[in-house]
VMD Tcl script that draws the C-alpha trace (Angstrom):
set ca {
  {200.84 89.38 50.80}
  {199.58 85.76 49.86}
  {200.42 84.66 46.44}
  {197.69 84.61 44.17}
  {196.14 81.11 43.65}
  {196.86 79.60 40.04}
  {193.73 79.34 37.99}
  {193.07 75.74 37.32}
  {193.07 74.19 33.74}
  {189.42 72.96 33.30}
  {189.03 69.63 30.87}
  {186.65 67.74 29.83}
  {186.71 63.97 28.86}
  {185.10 62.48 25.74}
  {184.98 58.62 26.73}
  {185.88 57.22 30.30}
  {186.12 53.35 29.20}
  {189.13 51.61 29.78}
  {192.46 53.53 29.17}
  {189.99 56.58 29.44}
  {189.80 55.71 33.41}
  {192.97 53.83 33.99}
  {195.68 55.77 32.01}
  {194.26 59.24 31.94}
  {191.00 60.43 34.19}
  {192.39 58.81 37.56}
  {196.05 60.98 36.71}
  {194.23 64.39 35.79}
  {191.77 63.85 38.63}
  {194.17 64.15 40.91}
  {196.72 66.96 39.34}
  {196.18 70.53 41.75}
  {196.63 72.39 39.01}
  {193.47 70.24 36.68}
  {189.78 71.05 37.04}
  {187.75 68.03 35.72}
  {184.66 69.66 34.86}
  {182.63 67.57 32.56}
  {182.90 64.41 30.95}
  {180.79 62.64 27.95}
  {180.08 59.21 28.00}
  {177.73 57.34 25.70}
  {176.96 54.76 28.21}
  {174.98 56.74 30.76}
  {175.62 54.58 33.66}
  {179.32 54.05 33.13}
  {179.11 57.86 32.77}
  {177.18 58.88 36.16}
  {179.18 56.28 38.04}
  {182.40 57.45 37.00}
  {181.88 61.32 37.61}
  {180.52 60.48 41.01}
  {183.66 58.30 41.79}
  {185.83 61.29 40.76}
  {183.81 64.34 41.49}
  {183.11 65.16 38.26}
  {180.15 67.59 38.14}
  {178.55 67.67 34.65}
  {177.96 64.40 32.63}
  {176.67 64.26 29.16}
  {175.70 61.47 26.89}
  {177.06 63.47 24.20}
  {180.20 65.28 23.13}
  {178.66 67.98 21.48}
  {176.16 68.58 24.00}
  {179.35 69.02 26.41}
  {180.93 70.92 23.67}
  {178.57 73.54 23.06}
  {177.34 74.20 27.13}
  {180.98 73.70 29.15}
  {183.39 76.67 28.46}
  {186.80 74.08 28.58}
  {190.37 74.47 28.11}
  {191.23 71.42 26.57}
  {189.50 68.18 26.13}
  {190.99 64.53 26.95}
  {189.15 62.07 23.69}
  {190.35 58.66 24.82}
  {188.64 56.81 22.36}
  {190.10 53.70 19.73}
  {191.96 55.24 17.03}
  {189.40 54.10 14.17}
  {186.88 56.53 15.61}
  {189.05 59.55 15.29}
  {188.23 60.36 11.64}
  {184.74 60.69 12.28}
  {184.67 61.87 15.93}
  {187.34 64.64 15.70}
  {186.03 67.16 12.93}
  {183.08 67.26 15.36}
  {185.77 68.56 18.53}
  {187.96 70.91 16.09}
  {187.62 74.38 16.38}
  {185.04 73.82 19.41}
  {188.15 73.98 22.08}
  {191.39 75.16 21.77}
  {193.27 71.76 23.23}
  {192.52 68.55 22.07}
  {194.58 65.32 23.25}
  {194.27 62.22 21.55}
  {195.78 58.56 21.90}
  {197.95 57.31 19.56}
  {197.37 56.48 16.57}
  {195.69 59.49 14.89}
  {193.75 57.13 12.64}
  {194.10 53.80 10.87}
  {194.83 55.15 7.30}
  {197.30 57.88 6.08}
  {195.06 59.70 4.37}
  {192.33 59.87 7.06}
  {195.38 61.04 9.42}
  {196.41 63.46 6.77}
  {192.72 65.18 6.70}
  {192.97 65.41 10.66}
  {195.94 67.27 10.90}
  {194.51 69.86 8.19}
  {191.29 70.10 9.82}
  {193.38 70.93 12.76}
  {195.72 73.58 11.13}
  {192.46 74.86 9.74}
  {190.67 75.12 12.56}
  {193.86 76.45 14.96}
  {193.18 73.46 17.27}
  {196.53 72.52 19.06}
  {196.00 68.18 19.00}
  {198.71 66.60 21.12}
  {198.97 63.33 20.27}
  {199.50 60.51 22.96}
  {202.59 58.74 22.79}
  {203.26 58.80 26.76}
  {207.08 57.15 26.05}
  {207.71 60.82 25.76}
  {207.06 61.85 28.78}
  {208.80 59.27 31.10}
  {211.24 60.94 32.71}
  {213.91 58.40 31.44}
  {213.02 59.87 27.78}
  {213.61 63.24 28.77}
  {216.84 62.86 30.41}
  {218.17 60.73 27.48}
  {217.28 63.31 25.78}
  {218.70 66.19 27.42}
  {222.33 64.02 27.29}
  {221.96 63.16 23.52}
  {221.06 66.53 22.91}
  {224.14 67.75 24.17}
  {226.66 65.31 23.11}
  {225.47 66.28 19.68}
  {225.63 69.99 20.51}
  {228.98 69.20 21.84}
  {230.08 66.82 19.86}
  {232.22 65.73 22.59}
  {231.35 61.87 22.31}
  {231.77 61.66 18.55}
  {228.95 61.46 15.98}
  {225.18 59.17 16.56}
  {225.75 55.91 14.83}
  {222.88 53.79 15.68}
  {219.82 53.39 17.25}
  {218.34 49.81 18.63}
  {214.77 49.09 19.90}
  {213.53 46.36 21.42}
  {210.15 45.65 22.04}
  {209.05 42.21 23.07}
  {205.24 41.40 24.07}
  {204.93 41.70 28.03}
  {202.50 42.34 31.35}
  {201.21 46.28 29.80}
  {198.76 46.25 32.70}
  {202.14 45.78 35.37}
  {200.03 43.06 37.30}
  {197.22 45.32 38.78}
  {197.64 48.51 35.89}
  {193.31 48.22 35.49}
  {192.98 49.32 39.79}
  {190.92 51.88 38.49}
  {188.56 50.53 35.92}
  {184.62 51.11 36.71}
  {183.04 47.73 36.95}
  {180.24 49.00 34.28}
  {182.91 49.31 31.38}
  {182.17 45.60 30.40}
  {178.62 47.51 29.14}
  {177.73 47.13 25.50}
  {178.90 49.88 23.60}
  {176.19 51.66 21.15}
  {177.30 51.56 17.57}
  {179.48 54.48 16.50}
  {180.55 55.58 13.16}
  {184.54 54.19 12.59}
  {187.19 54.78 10.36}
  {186.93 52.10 7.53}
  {189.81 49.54 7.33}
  {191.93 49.76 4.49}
  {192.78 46.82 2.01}
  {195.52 47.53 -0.30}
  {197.74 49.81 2.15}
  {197.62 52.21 -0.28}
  {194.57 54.06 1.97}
  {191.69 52.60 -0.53}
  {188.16 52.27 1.73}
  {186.80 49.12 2.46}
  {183.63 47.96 4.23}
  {185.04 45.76 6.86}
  {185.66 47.32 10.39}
  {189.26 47.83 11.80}
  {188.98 45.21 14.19}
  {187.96 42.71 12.17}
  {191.59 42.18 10.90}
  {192.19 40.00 8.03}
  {195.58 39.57 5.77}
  {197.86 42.35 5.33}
  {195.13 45.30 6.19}
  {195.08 43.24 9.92}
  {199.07 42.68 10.24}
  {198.90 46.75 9.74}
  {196.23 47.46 11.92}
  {197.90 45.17 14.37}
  {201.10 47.27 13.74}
  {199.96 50.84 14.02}
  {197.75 49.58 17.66}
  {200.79 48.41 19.22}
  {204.61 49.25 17.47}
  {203.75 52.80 16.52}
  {204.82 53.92 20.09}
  {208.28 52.53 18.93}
  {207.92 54.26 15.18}
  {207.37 57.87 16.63}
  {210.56 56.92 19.38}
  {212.50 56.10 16.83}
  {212.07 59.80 15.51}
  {212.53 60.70 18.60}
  {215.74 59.66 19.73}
  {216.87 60.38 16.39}
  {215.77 63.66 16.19}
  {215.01 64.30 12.69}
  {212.85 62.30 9.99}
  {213.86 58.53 8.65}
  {213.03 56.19 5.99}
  {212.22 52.13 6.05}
  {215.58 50.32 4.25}
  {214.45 46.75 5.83}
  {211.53 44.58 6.70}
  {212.51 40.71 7.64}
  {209.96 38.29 6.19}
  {209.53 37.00 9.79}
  {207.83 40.41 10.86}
  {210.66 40.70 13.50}
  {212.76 43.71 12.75}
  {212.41 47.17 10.92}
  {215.67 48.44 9.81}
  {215.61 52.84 8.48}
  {218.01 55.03 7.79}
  {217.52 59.02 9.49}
  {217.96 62.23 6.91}
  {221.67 62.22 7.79}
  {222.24 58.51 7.13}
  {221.87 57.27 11.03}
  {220.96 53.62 11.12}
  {218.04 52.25 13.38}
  {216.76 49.25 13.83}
  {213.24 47.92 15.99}
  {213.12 44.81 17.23}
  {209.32 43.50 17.51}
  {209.02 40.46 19.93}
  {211.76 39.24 19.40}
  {211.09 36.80 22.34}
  {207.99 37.45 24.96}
  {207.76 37.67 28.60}
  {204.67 36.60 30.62}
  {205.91 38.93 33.55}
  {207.80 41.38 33.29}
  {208.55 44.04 30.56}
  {211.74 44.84 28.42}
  {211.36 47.46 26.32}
  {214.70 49.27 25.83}
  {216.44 52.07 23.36}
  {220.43 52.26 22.83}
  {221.08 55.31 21.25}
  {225.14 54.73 20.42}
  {227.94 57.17 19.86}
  {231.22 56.58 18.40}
  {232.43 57.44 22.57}
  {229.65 56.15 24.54}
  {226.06 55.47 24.68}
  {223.08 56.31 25.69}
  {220.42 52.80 27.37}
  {217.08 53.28 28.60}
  {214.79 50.86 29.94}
  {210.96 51.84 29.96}
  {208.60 50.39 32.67}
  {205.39 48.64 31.29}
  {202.40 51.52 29.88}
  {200.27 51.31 32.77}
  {202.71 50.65 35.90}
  {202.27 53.91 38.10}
  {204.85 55.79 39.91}
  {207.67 54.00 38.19}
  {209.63 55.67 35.71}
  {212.11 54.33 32.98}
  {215.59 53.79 34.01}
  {218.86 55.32 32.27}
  {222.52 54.35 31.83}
  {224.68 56.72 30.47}
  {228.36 55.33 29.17}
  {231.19 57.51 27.98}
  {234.44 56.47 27.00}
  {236.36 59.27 25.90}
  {240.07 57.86 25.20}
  {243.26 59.57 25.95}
  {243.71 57.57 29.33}
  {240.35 59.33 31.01}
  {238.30 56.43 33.10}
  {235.62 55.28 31.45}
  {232.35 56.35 33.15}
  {228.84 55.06 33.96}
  {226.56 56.76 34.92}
  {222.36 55.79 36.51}
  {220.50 58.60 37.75}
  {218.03 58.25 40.17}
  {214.78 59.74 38.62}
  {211.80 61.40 40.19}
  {208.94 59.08 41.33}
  {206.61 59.85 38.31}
  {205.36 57.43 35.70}
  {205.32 58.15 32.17}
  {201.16 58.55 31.66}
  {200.86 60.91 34.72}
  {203.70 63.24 33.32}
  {202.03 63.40 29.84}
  {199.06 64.36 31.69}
  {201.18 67.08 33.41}
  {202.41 68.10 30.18}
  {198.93 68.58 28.29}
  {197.83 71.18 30.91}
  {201.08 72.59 30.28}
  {200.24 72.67 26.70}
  {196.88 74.03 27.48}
  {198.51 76.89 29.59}
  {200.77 77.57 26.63}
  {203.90 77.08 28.28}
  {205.03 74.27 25.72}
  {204.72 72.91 22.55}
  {203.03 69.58 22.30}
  {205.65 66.68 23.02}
  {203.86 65.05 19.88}
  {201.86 67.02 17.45}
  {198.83 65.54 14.65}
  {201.15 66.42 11.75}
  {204.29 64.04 13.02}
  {202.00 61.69 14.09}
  {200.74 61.35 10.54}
  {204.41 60.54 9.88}
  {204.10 57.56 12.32}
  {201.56 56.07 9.66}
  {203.09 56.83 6.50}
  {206.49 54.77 8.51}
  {204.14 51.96 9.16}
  {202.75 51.63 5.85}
  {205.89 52.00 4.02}
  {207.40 48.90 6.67}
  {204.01 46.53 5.91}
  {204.24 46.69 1.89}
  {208.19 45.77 2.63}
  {207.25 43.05 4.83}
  {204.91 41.81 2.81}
  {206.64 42.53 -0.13}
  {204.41 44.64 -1.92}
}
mol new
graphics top color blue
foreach p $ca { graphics top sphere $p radius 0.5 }
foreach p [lrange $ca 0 end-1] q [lrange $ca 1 end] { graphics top cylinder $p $q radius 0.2 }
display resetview
């Protein structure tokens, strides 16, 4: 008897500019187990060019006209983060699954509203932070995990990021871009930009960034992917301690008094990319080395050291991982999320956590 086929997760996209195309439609175009059945784009030619390029059979102009015709499982919103506060409230409660890049929002208090609307609403939003998904991450994880369970290599002591400026595109990362996204984008309602970092309104767009409001816009576009990994790897919540006046390192303590540090371009690189995590015990440690954002079928790269005393060798260990970069497994993962067969590897309410962290850092940095 032949097994019964798997019915296919059917999404819908809300955007298909940039990362829209190059980190997310070209992976979940291509998944067996994905149905791309719609996508809304408010550049109609960008919109009809991409859904013929990857079979995509029903193109809007408008979300909710996608919304309210297209019965969907979960909907892909790649849009800038200062349009979520306005654009999501119109997607909650419409579909079940909502994924969103990183960050949730500019302010803390326009995050804070999105993660109620969600709760109210009983709209699972997985938030985008793809580091999560690299296989590296997860089997770090799985070994920390353990050794804590175990307590076999002594107690966490410390946590290290470092995150200097690099290629993100890996030298060819944009393959996939549409030639019409250089089209003008209509004006859309966005998130204002704060002023005092105390989540105040102000009248000034998020991209034009000026004194401390554009260091922490700056901030929460590019270093919160190391804020929510420091969480991460630490598993359980932390506070700022330290902010050099250089805007180089963030130091925080975790609940249970772990230090971490971040290290934020320290030194740059024009090609390559070094973004690595030590997570140290008081026996070994745990390194991992991520790949740049958009290089494809690369994953991140793990050494595992343990040094247990009483004469044993010392051991080091470098799994080979499978062939699977970090933006086509987080794909993977939302349909599993849509499926219901896991929780969201990032939900809206931590990543509201990822802002208050980021605010708390910029009024130490800037000493406010």
């Amino acid at each position: 008897m032949a097994e019964q086929a798997v019915k296919k997760v059917r999404i819908g996209f809300v955007g298909v500019g940039f990362m829209g195309q190059v980190a997310h439609l070209k992976n979940y175009a291509t998944l067996p187990e994905c149905e791309v059945v719609a996508l809304a784009e408010i550049r109609p030619e960008t919109g009809k060019l991409v859904a013929q390029r990857y079979g995509v059979p029903n193109v809007y102009t408008s979300h909710v006209d996608m919304l309210a015709k297209e019965k969907l499982d979960g909907v892909v919103c790649a849009q800038m983060f200062d349009v979520h506060a306005v654009l999501l409230p119109e997607i909650y409660g419409r579909v079940k699954h909502l994924f969103t890049q990183k960050p949730i929002a500019i302010g803390v208090d326009a995050g804070a509203k999105l993660a109620d609307n969600a709760k109210r609403t009983k709209t699972v939003h997985m938030v985008g932070y793809h580091k999560r998904s690299d296989p590296a991450t997860i089997y770090a994880r799985q070994v920390i995990d353990g050794w804590r369970q175990s307590g076999e290599m002594g107690k966490l002591k410390y946590v290290r990021i470092t995150m200097p400026s690099g290629d993100w595109i890996a030298n060819g990362g944009i393959g996939h871009l549409n030639a019409t996204e250089t089209a003008a984008i209509p004006p859309i309602a966005r998130e204002p930009v704060i002023t005092d970092l105390a989540g105040a309104d102000a009248v000034a767009s998020a991209w034009k960034w000026k004194g401390d409001a554009g260091d922490y816009v700056r901030f929460v576009n590019y270093y919160i992917h190391q804020v929510n990994y420091m969480r991460h790897m630490l598993g359980e919540p932390y506070r700022v301690t330290f902010a050099d006046k250089s805007g180089v390192l963030l130091a925080v303590e975790s609940e249970s008094g772990i230090t971490g540090t971040i290290e934020m371009t320290p030194y740059r690189t024009t090609v390559d990319w070094h973004e690595t995590i030590l997570v140290a015990f008081e026996k070994g440690y745990v390194h991992v080395r991520l790949p740049a954002p958009l290089a494809v079928n690369r994953p991140g790269e793990v050494e595992v050291f343990k040094d247990v005393g009483n004469n044993a060798m010392p051991e080091t260990l470098r799994p080979s991982l499978p062939w699977v970069h970090a933006m086509r497994q987080e794909a993977i993962n939302f349909l599993k999320v849509c499926r219901g067969e896991m929780a969201p590897p990032c939900d809206v309410f931590e990543a509201v956590e990822d802002l208050r962290i980021a605010r708390e850092y910029i009024r130490q940095w800037k000493g406010k």
